[in-house]
Rosetta silent file (secondary structure, phi, psi, omega in degrees, C-alpha in Angstrom):
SEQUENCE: XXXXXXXXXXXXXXXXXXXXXXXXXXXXXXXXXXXXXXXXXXXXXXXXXXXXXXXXXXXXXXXXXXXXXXXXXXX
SCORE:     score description
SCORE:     0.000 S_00000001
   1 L     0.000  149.390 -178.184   11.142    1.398  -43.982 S_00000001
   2 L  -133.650  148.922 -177.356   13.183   -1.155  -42.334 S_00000001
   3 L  -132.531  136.881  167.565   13.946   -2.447  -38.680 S_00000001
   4 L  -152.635  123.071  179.496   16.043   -4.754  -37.741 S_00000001
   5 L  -133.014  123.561 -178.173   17.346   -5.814  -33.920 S_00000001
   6 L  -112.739   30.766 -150.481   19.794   -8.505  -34.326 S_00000001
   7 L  -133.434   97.233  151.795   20.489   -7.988  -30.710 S_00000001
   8 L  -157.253 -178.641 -163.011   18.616  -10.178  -28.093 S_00000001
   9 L   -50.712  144.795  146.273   19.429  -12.201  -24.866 S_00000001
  10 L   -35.959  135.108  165.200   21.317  -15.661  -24.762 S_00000001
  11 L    73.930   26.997 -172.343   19.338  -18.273  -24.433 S_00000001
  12 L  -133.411  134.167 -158.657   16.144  -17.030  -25.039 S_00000001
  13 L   -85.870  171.615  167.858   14.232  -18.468  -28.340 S_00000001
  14 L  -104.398  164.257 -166.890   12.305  -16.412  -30.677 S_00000001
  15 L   -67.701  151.578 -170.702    8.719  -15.339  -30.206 S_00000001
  16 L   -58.781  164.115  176.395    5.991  -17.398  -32.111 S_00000001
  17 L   -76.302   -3.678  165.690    5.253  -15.648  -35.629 S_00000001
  18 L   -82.034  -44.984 -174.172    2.076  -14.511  -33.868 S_00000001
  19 L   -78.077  -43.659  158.624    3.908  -12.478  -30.856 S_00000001
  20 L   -97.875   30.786  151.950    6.411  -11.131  -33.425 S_00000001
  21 H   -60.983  -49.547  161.688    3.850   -9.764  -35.887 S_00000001
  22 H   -60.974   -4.611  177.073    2.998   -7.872  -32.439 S_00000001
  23 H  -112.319  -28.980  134.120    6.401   -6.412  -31.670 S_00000001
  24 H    -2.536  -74.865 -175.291    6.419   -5.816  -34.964 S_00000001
  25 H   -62.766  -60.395  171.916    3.579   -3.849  -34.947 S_00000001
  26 H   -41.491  -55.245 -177.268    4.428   -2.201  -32.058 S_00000001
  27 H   -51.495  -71.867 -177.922    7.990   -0.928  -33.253 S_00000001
  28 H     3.038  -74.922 -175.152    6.435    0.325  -36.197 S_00000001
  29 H   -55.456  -44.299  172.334    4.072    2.370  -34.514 S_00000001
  30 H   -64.367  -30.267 -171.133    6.871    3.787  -32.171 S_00000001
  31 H   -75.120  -41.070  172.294    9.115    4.565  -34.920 S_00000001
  32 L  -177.131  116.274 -146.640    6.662    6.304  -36.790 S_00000001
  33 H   -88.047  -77.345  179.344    2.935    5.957  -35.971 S_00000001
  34 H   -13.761  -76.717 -173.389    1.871    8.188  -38.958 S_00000001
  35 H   -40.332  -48.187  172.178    3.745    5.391  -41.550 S_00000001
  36 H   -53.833  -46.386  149.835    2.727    2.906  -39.730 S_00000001
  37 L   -78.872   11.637  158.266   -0.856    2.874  -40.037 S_00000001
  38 L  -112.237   32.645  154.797   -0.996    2.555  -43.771 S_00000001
  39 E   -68.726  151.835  142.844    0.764   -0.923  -43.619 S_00000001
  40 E  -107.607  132.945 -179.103   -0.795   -4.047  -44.153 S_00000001
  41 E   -79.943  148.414  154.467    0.715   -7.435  -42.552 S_00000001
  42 E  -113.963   -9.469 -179.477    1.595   -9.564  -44.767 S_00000001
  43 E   171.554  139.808  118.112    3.403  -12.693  -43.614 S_00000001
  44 E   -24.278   86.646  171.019    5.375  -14.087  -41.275 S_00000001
  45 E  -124.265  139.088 -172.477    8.715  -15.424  -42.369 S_00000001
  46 L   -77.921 -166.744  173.765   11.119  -17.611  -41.137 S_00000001
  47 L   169.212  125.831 -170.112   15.113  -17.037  -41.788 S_00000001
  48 L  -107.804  113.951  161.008   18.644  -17.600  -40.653 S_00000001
  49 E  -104.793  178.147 -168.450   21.754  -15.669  -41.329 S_00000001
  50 L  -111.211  160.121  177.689   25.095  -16.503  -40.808 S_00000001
  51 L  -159.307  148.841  154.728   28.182  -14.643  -39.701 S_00000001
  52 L   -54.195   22.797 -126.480   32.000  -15.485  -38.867 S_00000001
  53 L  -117.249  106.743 -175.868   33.326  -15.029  -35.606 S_00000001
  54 L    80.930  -10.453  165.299   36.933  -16.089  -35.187 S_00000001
  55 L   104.338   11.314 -174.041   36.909  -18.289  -37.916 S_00000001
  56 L  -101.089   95.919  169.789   33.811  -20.056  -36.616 S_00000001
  57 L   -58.296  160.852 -162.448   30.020  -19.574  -38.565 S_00000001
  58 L  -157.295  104.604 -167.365   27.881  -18.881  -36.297 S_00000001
  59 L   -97.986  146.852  137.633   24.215  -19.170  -37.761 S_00000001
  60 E   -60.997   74.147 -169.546   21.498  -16.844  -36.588 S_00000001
  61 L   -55.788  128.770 -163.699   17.793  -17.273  -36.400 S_00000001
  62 L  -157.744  146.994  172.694   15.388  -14.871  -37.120 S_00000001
  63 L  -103.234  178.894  179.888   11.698  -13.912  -38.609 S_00000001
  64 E  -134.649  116.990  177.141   11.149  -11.158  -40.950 S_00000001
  65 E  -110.730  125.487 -176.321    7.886  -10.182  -40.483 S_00000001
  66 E   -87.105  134.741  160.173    6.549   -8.392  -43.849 S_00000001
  67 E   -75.375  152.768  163.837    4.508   -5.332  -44.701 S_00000001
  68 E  -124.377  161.331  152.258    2.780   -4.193  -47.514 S_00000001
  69 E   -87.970  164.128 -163.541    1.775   -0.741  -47.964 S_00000001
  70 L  -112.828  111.188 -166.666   -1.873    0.358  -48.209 S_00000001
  71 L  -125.077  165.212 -176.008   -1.985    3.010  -50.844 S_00000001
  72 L   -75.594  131.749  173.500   -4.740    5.007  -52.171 S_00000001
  73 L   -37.850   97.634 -179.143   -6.651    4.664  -55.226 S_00000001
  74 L   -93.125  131.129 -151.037   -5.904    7.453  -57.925 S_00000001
  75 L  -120.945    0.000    0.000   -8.708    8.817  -59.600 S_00000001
């Protein structure tokens, strides 16, 4: 599963890789609580992408904070 909000206010920086591991976490859980608890964090990363607007790049800052899933042993 994937999330992504490329959406947030002007002028407001992003949250330390500790605070979005926790919004993270959070979405997760709202989106689908069940799924969500058999993740494991895995990492913080940072990452910018770029876009065009008007003939202008425009780069975009952002973490990705990664999951792993936690899966069960088969026996």
């Amino acid at each position: 599963m994937s999330f992504n909000r490329f959406v947030r206010p002007t002028g407001i920086g992003l949250p330390s890789p500790s605070e979005a591991q926790v919004i993270a976490e959070a979405t997760m859980l709202g989106l689908d609580a069940l799924y969500a608890h058999g993740l494991h964090f895995m990492r913080v990363l940072p990452q910018a992408r770029g876009v065009i607007i008007d003939g202008h790049q425009i780069e975009i800052p952002m973490r990705w904070v990664k999951f792993g899933m936690i899966m069960a042993a088969i026996t």
